[in-house]
Residue, then its C-alpha position, 0 to 999 in steps of 0.5 A: x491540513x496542508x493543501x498541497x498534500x490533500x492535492x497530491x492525494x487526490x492526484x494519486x487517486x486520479x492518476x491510478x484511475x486513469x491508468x487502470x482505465x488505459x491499461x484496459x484500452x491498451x489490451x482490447x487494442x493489442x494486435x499481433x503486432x504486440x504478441x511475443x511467443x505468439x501471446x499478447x502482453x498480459x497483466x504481468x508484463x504491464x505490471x513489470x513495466x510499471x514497477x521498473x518505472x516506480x524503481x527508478x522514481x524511487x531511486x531518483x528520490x532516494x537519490x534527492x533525499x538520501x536515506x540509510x537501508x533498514x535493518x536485516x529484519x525490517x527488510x526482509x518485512x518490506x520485500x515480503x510485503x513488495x511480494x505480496x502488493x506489487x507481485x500478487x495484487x497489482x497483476x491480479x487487479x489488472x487481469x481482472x478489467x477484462x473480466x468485470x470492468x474497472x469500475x467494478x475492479x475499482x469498487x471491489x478493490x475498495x474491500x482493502x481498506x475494512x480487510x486491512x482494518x479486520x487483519x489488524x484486529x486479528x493480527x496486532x491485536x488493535x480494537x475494532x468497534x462496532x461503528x467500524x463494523x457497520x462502515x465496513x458493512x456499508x462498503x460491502x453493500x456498496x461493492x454489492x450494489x456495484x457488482x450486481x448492476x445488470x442495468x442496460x447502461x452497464x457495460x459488464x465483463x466477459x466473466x464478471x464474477x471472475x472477475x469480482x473473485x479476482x480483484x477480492x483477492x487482489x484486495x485481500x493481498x493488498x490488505x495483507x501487504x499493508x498490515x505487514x508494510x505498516x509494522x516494517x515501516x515504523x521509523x523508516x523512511x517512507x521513500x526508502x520503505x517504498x523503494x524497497x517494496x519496489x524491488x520485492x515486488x520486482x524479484x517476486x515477479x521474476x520468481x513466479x514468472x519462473x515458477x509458472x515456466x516449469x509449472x506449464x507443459x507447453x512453457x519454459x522459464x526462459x519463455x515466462x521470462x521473456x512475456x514478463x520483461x516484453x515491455x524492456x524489449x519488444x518495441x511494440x509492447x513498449x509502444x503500447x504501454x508506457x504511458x499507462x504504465x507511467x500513469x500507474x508508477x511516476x505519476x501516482x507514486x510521487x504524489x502518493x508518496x508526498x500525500x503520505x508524508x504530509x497528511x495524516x494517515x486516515x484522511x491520506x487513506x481515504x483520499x487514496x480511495x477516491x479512486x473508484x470516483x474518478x474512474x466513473x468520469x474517466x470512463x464516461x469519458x471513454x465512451x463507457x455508460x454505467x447504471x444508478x446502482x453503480x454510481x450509487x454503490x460507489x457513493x455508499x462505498x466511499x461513505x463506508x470508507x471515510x466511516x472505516x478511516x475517519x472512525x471517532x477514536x481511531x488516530x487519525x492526526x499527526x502527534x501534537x508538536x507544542x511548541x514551547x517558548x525559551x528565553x535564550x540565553x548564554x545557559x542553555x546547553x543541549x546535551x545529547x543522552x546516550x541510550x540504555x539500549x545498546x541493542x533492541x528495537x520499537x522504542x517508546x519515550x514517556x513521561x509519567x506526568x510527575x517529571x519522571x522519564x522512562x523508556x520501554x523497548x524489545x529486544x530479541x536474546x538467543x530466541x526469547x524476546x524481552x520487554x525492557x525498561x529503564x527511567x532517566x534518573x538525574x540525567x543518567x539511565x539506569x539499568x535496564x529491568x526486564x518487564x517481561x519475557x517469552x518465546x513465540x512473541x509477535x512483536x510489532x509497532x504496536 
């Protein structure tokens, strides 16, 4: 396993830990100078201005990498899944610091990974054993343990348990995010996928800003507008948060991004989860004392993670590459195929271990979805038979 990208995962890990911690630091320490409209700038704005900067990290890397957009249909998937993770749960999980402190927003934000795990089993139809289910209990009792710390070194929030009810539904957006992120960004890019993530949270963000104006008696658009965009604008604000906003966008999100396409996808989720770890240090650091029920929920809460993640059966590493020696010779020609299916999408390519070759995939006709299938027969396709069809399908990588 390549070490440079178990360090770029614990680098995310440390990064989005200290950010949550100055973001924190930088609202108690917001004075009048800071407040636009007569208000300070609040979770969304910070969020905004950390998502601009993770929009043109994106488009830097897009621009190094290159990349083709995904399909309409897979699009649509990401930009939802950017509303839901980047618009909905990252301003959720920053407004509740001031209500039950990072540590606990960090441990409860940890209830993402078995909600996601639930989510899959509900939505995709995956498998759920029973180990899976008693990790996911030693999460809960971690996160129980750490929410419940009343000991004297506990520093809690002004109202914790709103607080806990806000970072659980942060944590449930995220979950949601993720499944949905999962199913769309199956064969795209992940710098690609996560740009257009980006942007769905960004265009989400300004629609609610909206939504809130009209909803509010004493506010208007124009003015959410401008509370949601203070850090672009107000020099004060722009003083105060860039460099958390940094923290939680350039500096986590190209190592994230790097982790994800080195490592497989458990060990990189589970590193991803230290987070809660890393706040514990950062925050002594900062001058902030915790009890023994919280240092050893969040030890009981990654062991719960790393049993959710790393699960015996769940498919934790890359597909194994054998590699086949050739003798080269003037012979060997490479001849591309060309495909059966003119439309249609999730192909899969299998052999049936007697030297035969078949391909299966969906595709979506006037409403009914179809489940096709042809075998490679002397080096052509033959015609495609349907396996199966039907209306209502949820059709997934699965």
């Amino acid at each position: 396993m390549p070490a440079l990208a178990i360090g770029a995962a614990l680098l995310a890990a440390f990064t989005w830990a200290l950010s949550a911690l100055l973001l924190d630091r930088a609202f108690r320490s917001a004075g009048p100078a800071t407040h636009v409209h007569g208000r300070a700038p609040g979770p969304a704005a910070a969020n905004f201005l950390r998502n601009v900067f993770n929009l043109l990290g994106f488009g830097l890397l897009w621009l190094l990498w290159g990349a083709d957009l995904p399909p309409a249909q897979v699009l649509r998937a990401l930009l939802i899944s950017g509303v839901l993770g980047f618009a909905l749960g990252d301003v959720l999980f920053i407004a509740s610091f001031k209500w039950c402190g990072v540590q606990t927003a960090a441990m409860v934000g940890l209830l993402s990974v078995p909600i996601s795990v639930l989510l899959s089993w509900f939505w995709l139809g995956e498998s759920l054993q029973p180990l899976t289910l008693v990790s996911m209990g030693v999460v809960l009792a971690g996160v129980v343990l750490v929410v419940t710390d009343r000991s004297p070194d506990s520093r809690a929030g002004s109202r914790p348990w709103l607080g806990v009810l806000a970072s659980l539904t942060s944590a449930t957006l995220w979950a949601g995010a993720v499944v949905l992120g999962h199913d769309a960004l199956a064969g795209v890019d992940v710098i690609t996928g996560g740009g257009v993530r980006v942007i769905g949270g960004l265009l989400g963000a300004l629609v609610l800003a909206a939504v809130v104006g009209l909803a509010r008696p004493s506010a208007s658009p124009g003015r959410e507008l401008v509370h949601l965009t203070a850090g672009l604008h107000s020099p004060a604000v722009l003083g105060l948060l860039p460099i958390p906003s940094l923290c939680a966008s350039l500096f986590n999100q190209i190592p994230y991004n790097f982790a994800l396409r080195g490592l497989p996808g458990g060990v990189a989720a589970l590193l991803f989860a230290t987070t809660p770890l890393f706040t514990l240090p950062l925050a002594h650091f900062f001058g902030e004392r915790f009890g023994m029920r919280t240092i050893l929920g969040t030890l009981l809460g990654l062991a719960g993670v790393a049993g959710v993640v790393l699960e015996p059966g769940r498919d934790q590493q890359d597909p194994k590459v054998e590699a086949v020696q050739l003798a080269l010779s003037a012979d060997l020609h490479v001849r591309p195929i060309e495909g059966p299916a003119k439309r249609g999408r999730w192909p899969r390519l299998v052999s049936d271990g007697s030297g035969g070759v078949h391909l299966i995939w969906t595709r979506k006709f006037k409403g009914e979805d179809k489940l096709l299938h042809s075998a490679l027969l002397d080096g052509t396709w033959s015609e495609p038979d349907v396996l199966g069809s039907g209306r209502g399908w949820f059709v997934n990588w699965a």
